[in-house]
C-alpha positions, 0 to 999 in steps of 0.5 A: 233781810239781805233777801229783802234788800236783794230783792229790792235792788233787783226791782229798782234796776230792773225799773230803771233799766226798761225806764230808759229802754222807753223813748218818751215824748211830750206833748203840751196842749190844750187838753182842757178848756175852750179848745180842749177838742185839739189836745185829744185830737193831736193826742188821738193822732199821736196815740194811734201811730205810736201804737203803730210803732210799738206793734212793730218792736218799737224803735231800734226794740225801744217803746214809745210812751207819750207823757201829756201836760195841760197848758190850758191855752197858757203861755205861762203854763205851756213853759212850766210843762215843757221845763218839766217834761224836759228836765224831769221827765226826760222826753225825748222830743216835744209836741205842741198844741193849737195856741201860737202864743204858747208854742212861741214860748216853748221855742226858746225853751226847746233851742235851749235844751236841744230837744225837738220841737215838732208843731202840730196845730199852731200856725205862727210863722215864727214858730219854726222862722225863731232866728235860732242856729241851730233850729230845733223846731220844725212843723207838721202844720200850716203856716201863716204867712201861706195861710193868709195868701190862701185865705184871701185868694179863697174870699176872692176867686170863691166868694167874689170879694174886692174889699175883705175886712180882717177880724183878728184876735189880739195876740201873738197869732193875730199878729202873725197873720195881719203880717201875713195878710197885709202882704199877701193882700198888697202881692194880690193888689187887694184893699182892705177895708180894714182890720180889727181886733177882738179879745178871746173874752169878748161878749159883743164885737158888734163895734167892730164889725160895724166899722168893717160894714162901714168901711165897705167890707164885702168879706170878713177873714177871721182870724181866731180860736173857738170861743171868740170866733162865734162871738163874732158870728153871733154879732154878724147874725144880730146885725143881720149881715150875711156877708161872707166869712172865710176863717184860719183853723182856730175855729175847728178846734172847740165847740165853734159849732155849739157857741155860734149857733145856726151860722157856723156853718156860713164860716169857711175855714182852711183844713189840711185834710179830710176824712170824707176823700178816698183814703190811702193806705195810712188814711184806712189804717188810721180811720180803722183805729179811730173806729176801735178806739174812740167808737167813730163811725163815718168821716164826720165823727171824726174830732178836729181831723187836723189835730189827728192828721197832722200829729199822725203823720209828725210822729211817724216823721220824728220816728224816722229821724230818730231810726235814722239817728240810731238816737235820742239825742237831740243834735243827732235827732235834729240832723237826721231831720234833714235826711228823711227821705221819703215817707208814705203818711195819711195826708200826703208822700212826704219827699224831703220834708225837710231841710236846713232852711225849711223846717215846714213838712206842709205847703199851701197846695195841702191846704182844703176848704171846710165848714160845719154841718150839723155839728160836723167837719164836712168839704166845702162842695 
C-alpha cells in the first residue's frame, strides 16, 4: 500500500512540476463560425513560432503550450474564456482574435489580471489607446485610425473618388472606424457622400446603398467582417452599380468569397503582408512549415495570411519580452515589452516595436492592398 501511495505521489509531483515548467498562452478567437478562417489562421501563426521556440530549448529551457477558447465572435463569451484561462489556467500571456467588440471586453479584463494582451487581428483604435496606466495591451496588428487614412487615400489616388460613401457594421469596430474615417476624411478635404450602418445578419442592404447612390457616392469604403461584407456586394451586384469598393480586413477572415459571389474580387481591401513577395528568412521558415503542416502549396493556399503573419511574428515578439524578463510575471513582461530591440520577423525588422506611449508594432507603410482571386488572397497589380 505505501508503495502504492509513493508511487502515486511521485506522479503528482512530477506532473505538477513539468506543469509549471510550461509557459502557457492563451489565445481567444473565433475558432468557429462566419470567421472561423482567423482563428486557424492567427492558431496556425502562433503554432508555427512556438514550435520554432520549442526546438530551440524552449524559453530560458521552459516549453510553450497554447491553450485555444472559442469566443464564437462573442463578447460575452470572449470574457468567460479569458477569466478562465487566466484564472484556471494560469496563461501567461493572451492572444486576441478578429473581433474588436470582444477584445475590447477582454482589455479590462487583461489590465486587471496583469496579463499581457497581445492583439493579432482586431483593429479598434481603443484596444491598446484603453486609458489604462499601466497598459498591459499591445498589438501586432493595424490600427484603425491609420487604417482609415489608408483606405480613403487608396479610393482617392487608386480609384479616382471625390465622394466615397461609408458602409460600416454596426458595432464597437464600425464605430472605431467612422471616428477614424470622418477625421481622416476632414485632414484630406474630403466630402462624404454618407455613412450607413448595416447589421452582421442583414439579408438586403440594398436601402442603404441606395441612399449613398442617391447621395453621390462614387466609392464605397466598407467596413465589416465576412458575412455581412458580401450581403453588401450582393446588394451592389443586384442593383447593377460597379462602383468601386475599398474594404478593412474584416472581409479576409471568412468565406467572403464564397458568399459574395462572382464580385468578391472587385473588393479591395488592406492586408499586412503577402506571401506572393520574395520571402526573407522568417517569410521561407514559415511557408516551409505551412507546406509540412497544413498541406499548402503556393502563396495563394495560404488561409487569412494576416492571421498567420501577425500572430507569427507577436509570439516571437512576446517571447523576446519574456527572455528578456527572466519571467512570466506579467509587471515583468510588460516592462520588457519596452526593451525589445530589434528583432528579424516574417513581415518586417521590428527596431523598438514598442514604447511606453506606443503599444503598436505595426504602421501604415506595412499595410498592402489585396482582393480575391479564384477563391484566393492575391496583391492588387
Amino acid at each position: 500500500m505505501k508503495t502504492r501511495l509513493s508511487l502515486l505521489a511521485l506522479f503528482l509531483f512530477t506532473s505538477l512540476s513539468l506543469s509549471a515548467q510550461e509557459i502557457k498562452i492563451g489565445l481567444v478567437a473565433a475558432l468557429t463560425g462566419q470567421s472561423a478562417q482567423s482563428g486557424e489562421a492567427i492558431t496556425r501563426g502562433l503554432t508555427i513560432a512556438i514550435e520554432e521556440l520549442n526546438a530551440k530549448g524552449g524559453i530560458g529551457g521552459r516549453k510553450l503550450v497554447l491553450i485555444r477558447r472559442d469566443d464564437e465572435s462573442s463578447p460575452p463569451k470572449g470574457v468567460a474564456a479569458a477569466r478562465e484561462l487566466i484564472s484556471n489556467e494560469k496563461v501567461s500571456v493572451l492572444f486576441g482574435g478578429i473581433d474588436t467588440p470582444v477584445s475590447l471586453a477582454i482589455v479590462p479584463i487583461a489590465n486587471q489580471s496583469k496579463v499581457p494582451f497581445m492583439g493579432v487581428w482586431a483593429a479598434g483604435t481603443n484596444i491598446t489607446r484603453n486609458g489604462a496606466n499601466p497598459n498591459y495591451v499591445f498589438r501586432v496588428s493595424a490600427q484603425d485610425d491609420l487604417v482609415d487614412i489608408a483606405l480613403l487615400r487608396y479610393a482617392s489616388n487608386k480609384m479616382g473618388a471625390k465622394k466615397p460613401g461609408l458602409v460600416l457594421i454596426n458595432n464597437p469596430w464600425g464605430e472605431s472606424n467612422e471616428r477614424g474615417l470622418k477625421a481622416a476624411a476632414a485632414a484630406a478635404n474630403i466630402t462624404l457622400a454618407g455613412i450607413e450602418k448595416i447589421e452582421a445578419n442583414d439579408v438586403d442592404v440594398t436601402p442603404q446603398l441606395t441612399r449613398l447612390r442617391n447621395a453621390g457616392a462614387d466609392a464605397l469604403i466598407l467596413v465589416a467582417n465576412a458575412a455581412p461584407g458580401a450581403q453588401m456586394m450582393k446588394a451592389r451586384e443586384r442593383m447593377g452599380w460597379k462602383v468601386p469598393v475599398v474594404s478593412h480586413w474584416g472581409i479576409s477572415g471568412g468565406r467572403f468569397d464564397e458568399l459574395a459571389g462572382p464580385t468578391a474580387g472587385e473588393a479591395h481591401f488592406v492586408q499586412t503582408y503577402s506571401f506572393f513577395a520574395k520571402q526573407n528568412e522568417a517569410g521561407k521558415r514559415v511557408f516551409a512549415a505551412l507546406a509540412k503542416n497544413y498541406g499548402v502549396k503556393s502563396p495563394a493556399d495560404v488561409l487569412a495570411p494576416v492571421g498567420t503573419a501577425n500572430a507569427y511574428d507577436a509570439m516571437h515578439l512576446v517571447a523576446r519580452a519574456i527572455d528578456k524578463a527572466k519571467s512570466t510575471d506579467g509587471e515583468a513582461v510588460r516592462k520588457a515589452m519596452y526593451e525589445i530591440d530589434l528583432h528579424e520577423g516574417l513581415i518586417k525588422t521590428y527596431k523598438r516595436p514598442f514604447g511606453p506611449t506606443d503599444h503598436e508594432g505595426l504602421a501604415p507603410e506595412d499595410y498592402i492592398m489585396v482582393r480575391f482571386e479564384a477563391g484566393k488572397i492575391v496583391p492588387v497589380p
